[in-house]
N, C-alpha and C positions, 0 to 999 in steps of 0.2 A: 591376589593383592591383600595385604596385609589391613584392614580396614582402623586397628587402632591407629597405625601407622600414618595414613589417609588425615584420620580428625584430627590428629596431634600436629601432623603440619599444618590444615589448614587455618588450624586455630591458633599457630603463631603467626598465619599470615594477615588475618579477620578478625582474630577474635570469639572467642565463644557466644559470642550472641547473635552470631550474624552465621553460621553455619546451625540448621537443625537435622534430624531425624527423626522429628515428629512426625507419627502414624498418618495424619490427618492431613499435614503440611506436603508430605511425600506425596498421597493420594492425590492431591487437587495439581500438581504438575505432572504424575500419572497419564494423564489423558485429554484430551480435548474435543471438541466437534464434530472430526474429522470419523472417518470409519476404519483408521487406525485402533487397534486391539491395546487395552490397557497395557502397561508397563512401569514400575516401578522406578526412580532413580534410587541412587545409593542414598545421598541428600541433597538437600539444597545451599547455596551460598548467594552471599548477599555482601560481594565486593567495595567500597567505600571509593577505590580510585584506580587509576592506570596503573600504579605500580602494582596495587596489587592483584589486580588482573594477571597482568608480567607474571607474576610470581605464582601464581595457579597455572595459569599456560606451562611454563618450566615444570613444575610440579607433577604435571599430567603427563607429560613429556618422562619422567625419571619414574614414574610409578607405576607409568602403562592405566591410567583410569580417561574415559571419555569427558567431553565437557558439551552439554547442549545451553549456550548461551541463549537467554532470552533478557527481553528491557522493560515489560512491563509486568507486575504481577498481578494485576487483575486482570480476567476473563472477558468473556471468554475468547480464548485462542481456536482457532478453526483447522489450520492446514497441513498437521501432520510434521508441522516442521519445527515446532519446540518440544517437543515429547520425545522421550529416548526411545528406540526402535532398535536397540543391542543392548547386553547388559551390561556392566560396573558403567555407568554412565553416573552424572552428577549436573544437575542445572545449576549455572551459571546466572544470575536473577541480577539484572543491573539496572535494578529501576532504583533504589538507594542512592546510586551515581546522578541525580537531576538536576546540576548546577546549568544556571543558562550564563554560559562562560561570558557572551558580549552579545549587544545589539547595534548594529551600524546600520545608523536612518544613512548617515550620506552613501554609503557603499551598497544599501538594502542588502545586508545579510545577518544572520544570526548564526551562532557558534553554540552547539548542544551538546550535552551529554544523553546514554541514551535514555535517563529514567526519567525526563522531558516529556512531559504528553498534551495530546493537543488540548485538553481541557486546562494545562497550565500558561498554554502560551497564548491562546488566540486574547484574553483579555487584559496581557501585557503589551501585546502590541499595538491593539487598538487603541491604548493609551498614548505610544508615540507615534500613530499617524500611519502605520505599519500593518502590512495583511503577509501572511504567509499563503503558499497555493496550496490549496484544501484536496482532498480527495472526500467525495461527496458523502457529504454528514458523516464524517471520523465518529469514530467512540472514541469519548471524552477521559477513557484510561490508555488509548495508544498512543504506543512512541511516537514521537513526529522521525524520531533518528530512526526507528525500523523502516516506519512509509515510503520513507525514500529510500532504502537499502532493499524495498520488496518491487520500489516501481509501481507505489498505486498510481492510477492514471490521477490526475488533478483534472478541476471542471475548468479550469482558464488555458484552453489550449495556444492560445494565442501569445501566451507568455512561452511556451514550453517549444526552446530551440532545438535540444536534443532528449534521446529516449533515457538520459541518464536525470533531466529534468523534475527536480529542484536541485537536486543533490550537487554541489560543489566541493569543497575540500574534504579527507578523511585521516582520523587518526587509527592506525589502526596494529594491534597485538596480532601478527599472522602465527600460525601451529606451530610456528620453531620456535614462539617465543620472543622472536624478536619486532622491536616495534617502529611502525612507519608511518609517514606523513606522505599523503600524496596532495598533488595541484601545488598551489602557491606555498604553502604550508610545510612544505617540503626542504624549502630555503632559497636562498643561503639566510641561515640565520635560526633563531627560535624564535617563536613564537612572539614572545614581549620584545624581542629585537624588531624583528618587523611590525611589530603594532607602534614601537617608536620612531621607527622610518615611515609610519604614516602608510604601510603596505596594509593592503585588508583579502583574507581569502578566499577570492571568488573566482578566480582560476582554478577549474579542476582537473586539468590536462598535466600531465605530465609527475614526476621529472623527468627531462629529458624528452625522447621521444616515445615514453612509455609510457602509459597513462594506465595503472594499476586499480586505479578505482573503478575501473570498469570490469573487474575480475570479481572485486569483491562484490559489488551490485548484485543482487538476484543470487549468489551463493549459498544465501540460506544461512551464514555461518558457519556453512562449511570449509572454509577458507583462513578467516581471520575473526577477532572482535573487534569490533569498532568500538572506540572508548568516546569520541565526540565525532563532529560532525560539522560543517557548515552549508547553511543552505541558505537559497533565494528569496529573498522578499518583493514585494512589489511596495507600492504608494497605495494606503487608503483614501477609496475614493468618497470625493465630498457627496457627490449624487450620486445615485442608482436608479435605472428605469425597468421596469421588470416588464417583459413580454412572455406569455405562454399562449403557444400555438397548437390547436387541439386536431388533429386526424385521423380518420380510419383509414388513409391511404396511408402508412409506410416510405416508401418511396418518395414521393412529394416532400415527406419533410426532410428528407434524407437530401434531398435535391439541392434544399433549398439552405439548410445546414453546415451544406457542401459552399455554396457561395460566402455564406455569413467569416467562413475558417480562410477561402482563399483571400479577402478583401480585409481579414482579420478587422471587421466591424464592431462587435461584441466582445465582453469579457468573459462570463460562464456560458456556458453551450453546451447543452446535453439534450438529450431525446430517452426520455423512460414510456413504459408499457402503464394504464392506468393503476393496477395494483403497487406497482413498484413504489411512484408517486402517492400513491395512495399511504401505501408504508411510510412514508418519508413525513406526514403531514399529518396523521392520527396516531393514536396509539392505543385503541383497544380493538380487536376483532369485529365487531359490530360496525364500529367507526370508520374503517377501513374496507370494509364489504359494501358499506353504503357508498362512501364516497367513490371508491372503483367501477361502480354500477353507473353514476352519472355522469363520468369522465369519456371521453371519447378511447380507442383503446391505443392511442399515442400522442406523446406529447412532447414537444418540443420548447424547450424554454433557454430563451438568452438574455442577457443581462446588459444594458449599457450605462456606458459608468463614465463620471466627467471628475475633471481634478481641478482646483485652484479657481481664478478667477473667471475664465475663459467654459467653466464645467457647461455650463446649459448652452451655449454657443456648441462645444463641441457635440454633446445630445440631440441639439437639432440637426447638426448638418448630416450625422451619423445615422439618426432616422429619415430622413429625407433620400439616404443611398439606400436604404434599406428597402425604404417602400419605392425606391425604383424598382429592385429585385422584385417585391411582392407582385407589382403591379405585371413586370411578365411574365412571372411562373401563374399566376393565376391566383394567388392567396389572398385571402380577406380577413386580417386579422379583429378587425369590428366586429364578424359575425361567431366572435368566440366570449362562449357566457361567463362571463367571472363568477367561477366557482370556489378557484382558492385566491385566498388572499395575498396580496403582492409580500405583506410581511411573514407569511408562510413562508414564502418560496425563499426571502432571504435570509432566513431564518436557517434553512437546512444546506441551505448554501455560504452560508458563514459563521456556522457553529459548529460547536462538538455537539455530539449524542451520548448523553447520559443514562439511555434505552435506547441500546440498540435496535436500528429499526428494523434489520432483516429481521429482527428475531419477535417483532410485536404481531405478526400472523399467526403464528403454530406456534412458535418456540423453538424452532429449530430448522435451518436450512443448507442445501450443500451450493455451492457456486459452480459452475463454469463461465471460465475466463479466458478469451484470447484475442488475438491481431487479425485485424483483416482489412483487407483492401474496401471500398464501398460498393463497387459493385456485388460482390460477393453474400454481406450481410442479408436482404431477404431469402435468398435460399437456405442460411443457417439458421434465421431465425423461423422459417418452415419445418426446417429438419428437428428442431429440437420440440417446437410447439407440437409436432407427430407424437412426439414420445411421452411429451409431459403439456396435455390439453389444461391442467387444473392448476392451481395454485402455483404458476408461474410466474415470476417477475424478472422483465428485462429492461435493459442500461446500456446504451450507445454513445460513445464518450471519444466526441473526436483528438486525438495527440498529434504531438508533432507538426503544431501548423496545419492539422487535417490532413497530411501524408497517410496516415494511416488509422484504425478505430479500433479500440478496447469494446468488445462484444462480451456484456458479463450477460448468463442466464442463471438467476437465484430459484432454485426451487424450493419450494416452502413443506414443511413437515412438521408432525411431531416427533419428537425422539423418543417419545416416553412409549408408544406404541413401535414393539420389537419388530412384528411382521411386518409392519410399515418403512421401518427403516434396514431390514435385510433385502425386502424387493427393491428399495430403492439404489443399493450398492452395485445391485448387477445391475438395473436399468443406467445409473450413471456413468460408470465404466464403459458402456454397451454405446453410448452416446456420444462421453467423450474422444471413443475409439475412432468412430463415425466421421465425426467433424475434423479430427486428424487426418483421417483419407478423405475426405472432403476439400484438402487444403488450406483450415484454421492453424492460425501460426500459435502454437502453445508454448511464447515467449515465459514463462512465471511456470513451468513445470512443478506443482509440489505436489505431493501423496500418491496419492495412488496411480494418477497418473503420469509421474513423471516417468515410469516404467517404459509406457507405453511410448510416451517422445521419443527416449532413446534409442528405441527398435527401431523408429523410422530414420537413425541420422546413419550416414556412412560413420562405418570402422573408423576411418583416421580422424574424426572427431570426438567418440568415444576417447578413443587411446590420446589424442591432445588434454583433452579436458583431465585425463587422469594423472598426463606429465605434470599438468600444472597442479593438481592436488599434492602428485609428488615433491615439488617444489616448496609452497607453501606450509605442507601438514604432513611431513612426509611420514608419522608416525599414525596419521586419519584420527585424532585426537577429537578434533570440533566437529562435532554433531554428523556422527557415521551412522549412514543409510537412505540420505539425501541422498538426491540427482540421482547421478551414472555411479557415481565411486564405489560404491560396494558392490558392484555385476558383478 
């Protein structure tokens, strides 16, 4: 490919100041966290709108050059899935695109582009009375439009009806170039037509009986770009009552966490390991060794939360079900020592992070993440504490109404020491491998082990998943070496 060719077009489509090939510029979308091997883009671009997305899609299309879409340009990126992993690639950089198209209190949703981050939204909403559903303590430079196109789990499961949860309508530029509207948003009608018919879009089924936004979910990008986005809000609530439940039995709280998601009592509900929490709450290594040492080594914290006139009426009677539960599983929430502070805990549950806290232990850590049924999680979380006794941090995070649990295990390191992080690449692999023949659902396959997913799925899902690649991208333009597509 011709690369003067390349800059002359894009620069009638952007502009010369929004395409670089600067040395420096190149390097830092180069590589990321992950234990993917550096790689170079051609350049970078920095898109201003949907059309002209459209018009690079086309362009990549007629020129034969890759495009790894990403939405935010600060750091760090972790999972092997904005960094190019083939060559003539180009990153696609859509955090420039950050118009917050509408906010609808009556309908509770919000309409984004994807250079939107949660450190821009959470304190526009709390101005109109509005909470968006968090995935616990964001960094305050991610996109809220990626979070939901990655499927972070959110800490309010009890809002979260389906596994496609916040995420409602999409706009979106697929590999042919051409561009689509799924759910409501789809029509009849455009956009401002149905916002003056008083339509708002938070149907994300369909059209038809095809519901495509479900293809792009989880894609990686591999698929389409998403140029905005609509997603779920809830009601800021007037009161908040914070409960944190401290035990060395596992299980117990597992139990009882289990009742709080069927009876949907509480609004956050999570269960972290003490170091995790501990993460969450300090932020210098000293600060976080000490507090981890005092903490029990689990902890279970939910939130109840009351709205409008009726709020402490509803708090009492929701705590009074509550402690009927306590009172037969055997719990004594009295005999647990207020160590952190309630405005701690809502603090990292309703904020962004501006320090990332996986990364305030070592500076550096790799994750596994996946699905599991309840019974299941103490033997995973045995299997993996075997492998990795030290500086491990784990996160149990009920979804879907508690049908199901997000089982993250954060291992903590430093990056700056090499033989530290080349034993750790075979031990991770080694582990992740593990818990796949274990029967861990590794819904979110990215890097390095999505290899490994693959192998275990029959043929004719392999060759489905690559018809629809064919469909969508049929020239493999958006971010080739994801998933399955390039086996």
């Amino acid at each position: 490919m011709n690369g003067d060719n390349l800059y002359g077009n894009i620069i009638k489509i952007c502009g010369s100041k929004n395409i670089s090939i600067d040395t420096e510029i190149i390097e830092s979308y180069s590589k990321d966290l992950s234990f993917f091997p550096e790689k170079a883009p051609i350049c970078v671009i920095w898109p201003s709108s949907t059309k002209k997305v459209e018009k690079i899609v086309k362009l990549a299309n007629s020129l034969k050059f890759s495009i790894i879409p990403i939405s935010s340009d600060a750091g760090p990126r972790h999972h092997g899935d904005t960094i190019p992993h083939k060559d003539n690639c180009v990153v696609l950089d859509l955090s420039k695109m950050k118009k917050i198209l509408k906010i609808d209190g009556k309908n509770r949703v919000i309409m984004i582009e994807p250079g939107v981050t949660f450190g821009d939204i959470i304190p526009k909403l709390k101005k109109k009375g509005l909470k968006i559903m968090l995935p616990l303590h964001p960094r305050a430079s991610k996109s809220v439009l990626a979070s939901a196109l990655e499927r972070e789990p959110v800490t309010l499961p009890r809002y979260m009806w389906d596994s496609s949860d916040p995420l409602l309508c999409t706009e979106v530029i697929f590999g042919t170039g051409d561009l689509f509207r799924t759910g409501t948003a789809a029509g009849p009608g455009t956009i401002k037509q149905q916002e003056k018919a008083g339509i708002a879009q938070v149907n994300p089924m369909g059209p038809t009986q095809f519901s495509p936004f479900r293809v792009i979910q989880g894609a990686q990008g591999s698929l389409g770009i998403v140029t905005w986005v609509t997603i779920k809000l809830e009601m800021k609530p007037s009161i908040q009552k914070v409960y944190h439940l401290q035990s060395n039995n596992l299980q117990e709280l597992l139990n009882f966490q289990q009742d709080l998601l069927k009876y949907r009592l509480c609004d956050e509900l999570l269960i972290l390991n003490n170091l995790n929490l501990a993460c969450l709450v300090k932020q210098s290594l000293q600060e976080i060794n000490e507090l981890a040492k005092k903490l029990k080594k689990w902890n279970l914290i939910y939130v109840l939360a009351g709205r409008g006139k009726l709020a402490n009426d509803k708090i009492e009677y929701l705590e009074g079900d509550i402690g009927d539960i306590l009172k037969e599983k055997g719990l004594d929430i009295s005999k647990n020592k207020r160590i952190i502070s309630d405005v701690d805990i809502l603090h990292f549950l309703g904020q962004a992070d501006t320090n990332p806290w996986r990364l305030r232990l070592k500076g550096g850590y790799q994750d596994i993440f996946f699905i599991s049924n309840l019974e299941k999680i103490p033997n995973f979380v045995s299997m993996v504490e075997k492998q990795f006794p030290n500086d491990l941090g784990i996160y149990i995070q009920g979804i879907n109404q508690g049908t199901s649990y997000h089982c993250e295990f954060d291992i903590f390191y430093d990056p700056n020491i090499v033989e530290s992080s080349n034993n750790l690449k075979n031990k991770f692999l080694e582990m992740c491998t593990a818990l796949m023949d274990a029967g861990a659902f590794f819904n979110r396959p990215y890097g390095l082990w999505a290899k490994k997913v693959f192998e275990r799925h029959a043929d004719s899902t392999r060759i489905a998943l690559k018809k629809v690649k064919s469909i969508f991208d049929p020239n493999n333009i958006l971010n080739p070496g994801v998933l399955c597509f390039d086996d």
